[in-house]
C-alpha positions in Angstrom: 68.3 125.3 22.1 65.3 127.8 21.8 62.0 127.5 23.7 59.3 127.0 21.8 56.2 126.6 23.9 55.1 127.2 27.7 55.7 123.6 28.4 59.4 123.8 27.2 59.9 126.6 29.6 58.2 125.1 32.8 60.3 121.7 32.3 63.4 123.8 32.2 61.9 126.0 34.8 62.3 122.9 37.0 65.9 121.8 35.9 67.0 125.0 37.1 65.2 125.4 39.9 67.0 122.3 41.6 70.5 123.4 39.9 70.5 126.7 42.0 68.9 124.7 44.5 71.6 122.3 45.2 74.7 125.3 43.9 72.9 127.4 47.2 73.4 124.0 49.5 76.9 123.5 48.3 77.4 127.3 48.5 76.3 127.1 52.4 78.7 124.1 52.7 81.8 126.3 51.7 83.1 126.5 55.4 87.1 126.8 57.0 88.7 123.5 57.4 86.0 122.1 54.7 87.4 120.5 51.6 86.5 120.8 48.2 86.2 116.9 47.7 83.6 116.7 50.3 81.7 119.7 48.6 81.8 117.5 45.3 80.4 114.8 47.5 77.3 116.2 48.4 76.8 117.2 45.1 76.5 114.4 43.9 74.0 113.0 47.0 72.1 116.0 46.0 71.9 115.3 42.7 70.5 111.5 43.6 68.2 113.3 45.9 66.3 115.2 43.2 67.0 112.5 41.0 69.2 114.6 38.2 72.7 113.2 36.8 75.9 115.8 37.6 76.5 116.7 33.5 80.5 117.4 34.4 80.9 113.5 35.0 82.2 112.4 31.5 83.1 115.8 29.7 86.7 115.6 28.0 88.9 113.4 25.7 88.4 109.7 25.8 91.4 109.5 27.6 90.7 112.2 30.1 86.8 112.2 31.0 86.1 114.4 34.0 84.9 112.2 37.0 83.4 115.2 39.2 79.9 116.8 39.6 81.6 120.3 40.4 84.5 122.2 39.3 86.0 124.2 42.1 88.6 126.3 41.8 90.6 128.3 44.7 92.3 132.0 44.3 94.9 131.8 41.8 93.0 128.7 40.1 90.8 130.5 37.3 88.5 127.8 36.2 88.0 124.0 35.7 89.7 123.0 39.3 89.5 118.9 40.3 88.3 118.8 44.0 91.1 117.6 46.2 91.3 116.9 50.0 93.0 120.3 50.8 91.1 122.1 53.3 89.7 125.8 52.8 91.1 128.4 54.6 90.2 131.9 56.0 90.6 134.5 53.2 90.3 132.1 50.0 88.4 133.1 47.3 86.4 129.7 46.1 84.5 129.6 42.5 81.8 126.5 42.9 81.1 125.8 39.3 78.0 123.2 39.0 75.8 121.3 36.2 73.2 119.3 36.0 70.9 117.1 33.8 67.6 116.9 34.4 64.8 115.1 32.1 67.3 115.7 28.9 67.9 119.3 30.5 71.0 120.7 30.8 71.9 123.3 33.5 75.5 124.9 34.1 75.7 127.7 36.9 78.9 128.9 39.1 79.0 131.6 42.2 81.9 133.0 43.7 82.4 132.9 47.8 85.2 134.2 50.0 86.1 131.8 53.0 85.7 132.7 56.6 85.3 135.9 58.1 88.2 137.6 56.1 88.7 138.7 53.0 91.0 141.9 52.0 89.2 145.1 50.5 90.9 143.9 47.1 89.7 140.5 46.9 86.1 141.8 47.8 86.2 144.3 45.2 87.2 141.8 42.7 84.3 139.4 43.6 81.5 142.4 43.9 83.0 143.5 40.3 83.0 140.2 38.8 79.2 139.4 39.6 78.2 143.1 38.6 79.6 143.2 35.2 78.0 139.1 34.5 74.5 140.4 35.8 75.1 143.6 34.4 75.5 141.6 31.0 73.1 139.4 31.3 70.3 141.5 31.5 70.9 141.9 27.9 70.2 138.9 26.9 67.3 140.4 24.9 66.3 139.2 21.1 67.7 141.5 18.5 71.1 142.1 21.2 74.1 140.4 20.0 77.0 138.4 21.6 79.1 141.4 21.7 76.5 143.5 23.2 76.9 141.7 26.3 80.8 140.9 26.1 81.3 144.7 25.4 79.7 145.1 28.9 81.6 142.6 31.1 84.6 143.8 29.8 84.0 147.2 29.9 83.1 147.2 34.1 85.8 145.1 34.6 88.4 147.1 33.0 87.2 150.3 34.5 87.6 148.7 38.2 91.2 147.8 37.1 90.9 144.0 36.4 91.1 141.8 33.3 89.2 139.1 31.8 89.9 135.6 30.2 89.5 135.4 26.8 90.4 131.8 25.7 86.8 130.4 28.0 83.7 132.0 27.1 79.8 131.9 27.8 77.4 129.5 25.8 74.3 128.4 24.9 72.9 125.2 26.8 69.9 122.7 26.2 69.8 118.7 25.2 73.8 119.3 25.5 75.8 121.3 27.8 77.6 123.3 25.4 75.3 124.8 22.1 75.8 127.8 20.2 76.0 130.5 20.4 79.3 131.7 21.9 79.3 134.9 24.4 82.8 136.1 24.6 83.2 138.2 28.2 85.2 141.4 25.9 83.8 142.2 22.5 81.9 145.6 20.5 78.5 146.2 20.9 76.5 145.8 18.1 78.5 142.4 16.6 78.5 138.9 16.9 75.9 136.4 17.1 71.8 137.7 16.8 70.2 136.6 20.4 66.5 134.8 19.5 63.5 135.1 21.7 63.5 131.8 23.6 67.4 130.9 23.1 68.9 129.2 26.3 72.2 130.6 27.4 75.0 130.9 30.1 76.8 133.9 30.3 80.1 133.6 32.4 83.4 135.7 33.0 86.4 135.1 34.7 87.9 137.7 36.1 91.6 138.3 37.3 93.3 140.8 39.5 96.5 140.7 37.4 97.7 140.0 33.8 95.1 137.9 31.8 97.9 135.0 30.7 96.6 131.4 32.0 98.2 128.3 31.7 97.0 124.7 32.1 98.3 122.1 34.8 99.4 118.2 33.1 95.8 117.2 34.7 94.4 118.4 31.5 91.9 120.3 33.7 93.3 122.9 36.1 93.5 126.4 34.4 95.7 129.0 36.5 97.2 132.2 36.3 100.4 133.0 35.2 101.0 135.2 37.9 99.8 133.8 40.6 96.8 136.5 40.9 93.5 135.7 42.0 90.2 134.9 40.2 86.3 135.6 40.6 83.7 133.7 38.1 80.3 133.8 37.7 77.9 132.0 35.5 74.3 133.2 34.7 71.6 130.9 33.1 69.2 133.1 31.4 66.4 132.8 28.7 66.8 135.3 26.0 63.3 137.6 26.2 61.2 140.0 24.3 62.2 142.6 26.1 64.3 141.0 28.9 65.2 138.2 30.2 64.2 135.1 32.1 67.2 134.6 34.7 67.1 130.4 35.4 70.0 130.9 37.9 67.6 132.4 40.5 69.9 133.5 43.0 71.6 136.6 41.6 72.6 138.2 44.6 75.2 135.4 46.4 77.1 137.2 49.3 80.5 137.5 49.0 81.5 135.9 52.2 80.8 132.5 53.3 81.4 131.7 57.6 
């Protein structure tokens, strides 16, 4: 999708506005002894409340449509996590991954949060790290920049903090559907890939590991992990490319790292 007039851009305004809304609530929900199924819950009475749809609900194969309104993944769970009934506990590292449709609007955002009141230096660091280098790229999200401007980026701060990135998920563009082109890679070279337009709608996204970047898929169809057991941090940034920067949709750009 690209904006084309002021309109465009307030009614998306809005869609986003009660996304990050409703992410921050679920965000503020993430507690010890809470469960992801309840988080996924009140997601979905939120979403009533503001009278959006959840956009997860139905993605997939025929035979294996998603039935959630969040994806929530713990530690060594990278992306694409069903809520269960297992509680949270002091020290996990929680990825709250959340869409929404809104007047034939599409929104897709995702914050990282540790649980409780500790969280090693290492799984700090890698939380910090993985929302710097996603800001840090999407900033660039400037007409005449290209895909691997901002993949180049990501990759780049990542690496140099001594952590790796996923490279078979990647960031997208967003509008009447959840997932438009183009595609934004979280590794690339500056300089190549896909032109960014003035007005083009887009997420951009990384996972981040603390180990090797192999991943492997659970028989749910769904649940990505890591190969080694390492943990993950992932962030997702909604952003309208600009003249000369951007217009970030996911308003909250500064989520603490520790949730009590």
């Amino acid at each position: 999708m690209i904006i084309q007039t002021e309109a465009e851009l307030n009614k998306y305004r809005q869609a986003a506005k009660i996304a990050t809304l409703i992410l921050e609530q679920l965000r503020l929900a993430v507690k010890v002894g809470v469960t992801s199924l309840e988080i996924d819950q009140l997601a979905f009475e939120l979403c009533k409340k503001h009278g959006a749809k959840p956009n997860f609900v139905g993605v997939g194969e025929r035979h294996n449509l998603y039935k959630h309104a969040t994806c929530i993944s713990v530690n060594d769970t990278v992306l694409h996590g069903i809520p269960s009934s297992v509680p949270f506990k002091n020290g996990d590292i929680v990825k709250l991954d959340f869409g929404l449709e809104y007047q034939g609007l599409n929104t897709d955002h995702c914050c990282t949060v540790g649980v409780g009141n500790f969280l090693t230096p290492a799984d700090e660091k890698l939380v910090k790290v993985a929302q710097t280098a996603i800001q840090a790229a999407a900033h660039l999200a400037i007409a005449g920049n290209r895909t691997g401007d901002l993949g180049e980026v990501i990759q780049r701060i990542t690496k140099q903090a001594g952590f790796q990135v996923v490279k078979e998920f990647v960031g997208h563009g967003i509008g009447k559907t959840l997932h438009e082109e183009p595609s934004l890679p979280a590794f690339g070279k500056a300089h190549t890939g896909s032109l960014l337009k003035k007005g083009m709608v887009v997420c951009v996204e990384a996972q981040v590991l603390t180990g090797s970047d192999q991943i492997y898929q659970l028989k749910d169809g769904w649940t990505i992990k890591t190969r080694d057991g390492g943990k993950s941090a992932m962030f997702e940034y909604m952003v309208v490319v600009g003249e000369t920067e951007p217009e970030f949709l996911t308003q909250t750009l500064d989520w603490p790292v520790i949730a009590k």
